[in-house]
C-alpha positions as CSV (number, residue, x, y, z in Angstrom):
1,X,0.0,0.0,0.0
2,X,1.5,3.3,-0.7
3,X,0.7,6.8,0.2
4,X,-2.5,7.5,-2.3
5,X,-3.8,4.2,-1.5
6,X,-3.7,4.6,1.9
7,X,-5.3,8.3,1.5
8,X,-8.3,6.4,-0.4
9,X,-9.1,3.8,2.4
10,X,-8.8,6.5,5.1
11,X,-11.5,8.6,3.0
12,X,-13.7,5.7,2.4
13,X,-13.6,4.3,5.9
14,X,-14.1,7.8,7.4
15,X,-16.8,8.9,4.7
16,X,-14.4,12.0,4.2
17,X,-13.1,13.7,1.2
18,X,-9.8,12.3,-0.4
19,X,-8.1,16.0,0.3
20,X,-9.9,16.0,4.0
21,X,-7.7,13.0,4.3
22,X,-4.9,14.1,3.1
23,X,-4.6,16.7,5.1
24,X,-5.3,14.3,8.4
25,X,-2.7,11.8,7.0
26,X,-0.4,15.1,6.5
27,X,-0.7,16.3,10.3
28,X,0.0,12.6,11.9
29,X,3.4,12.5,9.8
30,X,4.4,16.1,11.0
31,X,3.3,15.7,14.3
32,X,5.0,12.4,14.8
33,X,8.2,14.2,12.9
34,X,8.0,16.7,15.3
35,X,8.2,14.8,18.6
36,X,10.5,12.2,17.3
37,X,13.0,15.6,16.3
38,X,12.3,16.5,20.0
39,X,13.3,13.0,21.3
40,X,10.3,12.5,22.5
41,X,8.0,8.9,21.6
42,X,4.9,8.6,19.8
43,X,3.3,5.7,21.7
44,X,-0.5,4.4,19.6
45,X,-2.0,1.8,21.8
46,X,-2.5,-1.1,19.9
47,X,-0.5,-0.3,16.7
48,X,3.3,0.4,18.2
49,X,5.8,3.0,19.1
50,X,7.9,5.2,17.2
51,X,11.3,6.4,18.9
52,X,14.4,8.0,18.1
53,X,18.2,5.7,18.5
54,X,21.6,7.1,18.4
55,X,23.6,4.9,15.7
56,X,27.4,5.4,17.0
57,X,30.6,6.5,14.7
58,X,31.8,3.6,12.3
59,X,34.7,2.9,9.7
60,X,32.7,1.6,7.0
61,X,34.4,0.2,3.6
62,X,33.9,1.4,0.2
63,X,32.4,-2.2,-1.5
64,X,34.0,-0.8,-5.2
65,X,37.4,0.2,-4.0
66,X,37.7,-1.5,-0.4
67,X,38.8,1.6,1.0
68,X,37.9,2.7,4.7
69,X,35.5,5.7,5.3
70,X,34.3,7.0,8.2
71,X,30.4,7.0,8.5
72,X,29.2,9.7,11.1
73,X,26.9,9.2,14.4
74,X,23.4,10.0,13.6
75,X,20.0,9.7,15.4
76,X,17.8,6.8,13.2
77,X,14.2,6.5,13.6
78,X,12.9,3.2,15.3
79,X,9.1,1.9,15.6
80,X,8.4,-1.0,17.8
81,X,5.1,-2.6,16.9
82,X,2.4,-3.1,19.3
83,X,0.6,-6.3,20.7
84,X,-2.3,-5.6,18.5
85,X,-0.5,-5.2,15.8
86,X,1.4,-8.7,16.5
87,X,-1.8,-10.5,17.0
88,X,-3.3,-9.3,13.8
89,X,-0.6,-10.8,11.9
90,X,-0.5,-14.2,13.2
């Protein structure tokens, strides 16, 4: 499912306009952005949690030459599933 489909089903199942969910689908992703960029978690009961990890400093190598580089620290996004999530899968 990508992005347009997903816009569709939240329109039908909400008996909104397609740009009425855009715009919903729109403010979850900033708002989740947001808190994530403020280190917060965005926890949905049921579905999972999104969270924010420090990756550390690494020497990667280049896979063409075989030469070291160093790859930076950076903060990677994480999401945890929840139980209902799990369950709905198996």
């Amino acid at each position: 499912m990508n992005k347009t489909e997903l816009i569709e089903h939240i329109a039908s199942k909400s008996d909104i306009s397609k740009a009425a969910a855009t715009r919903a689908l729109a403010s979850i992703i900033e708002a989740v952005k947001k808190t994530l960029k403020k280190g917060d978690t965005v926890t949905l009961v049921g579905f999972g949690t999104f969270s924010v990890s420090k990756r550390a400093a690494r020497t990667g190598r280049n896979p063409r030459t075989g030469a070291a580089l160093k790859i930076k620290a950076a903060k990677v996004p994480r999401f945890k599933p929840g139980k209902g999530l799990k369950d709905a899968l198996n």
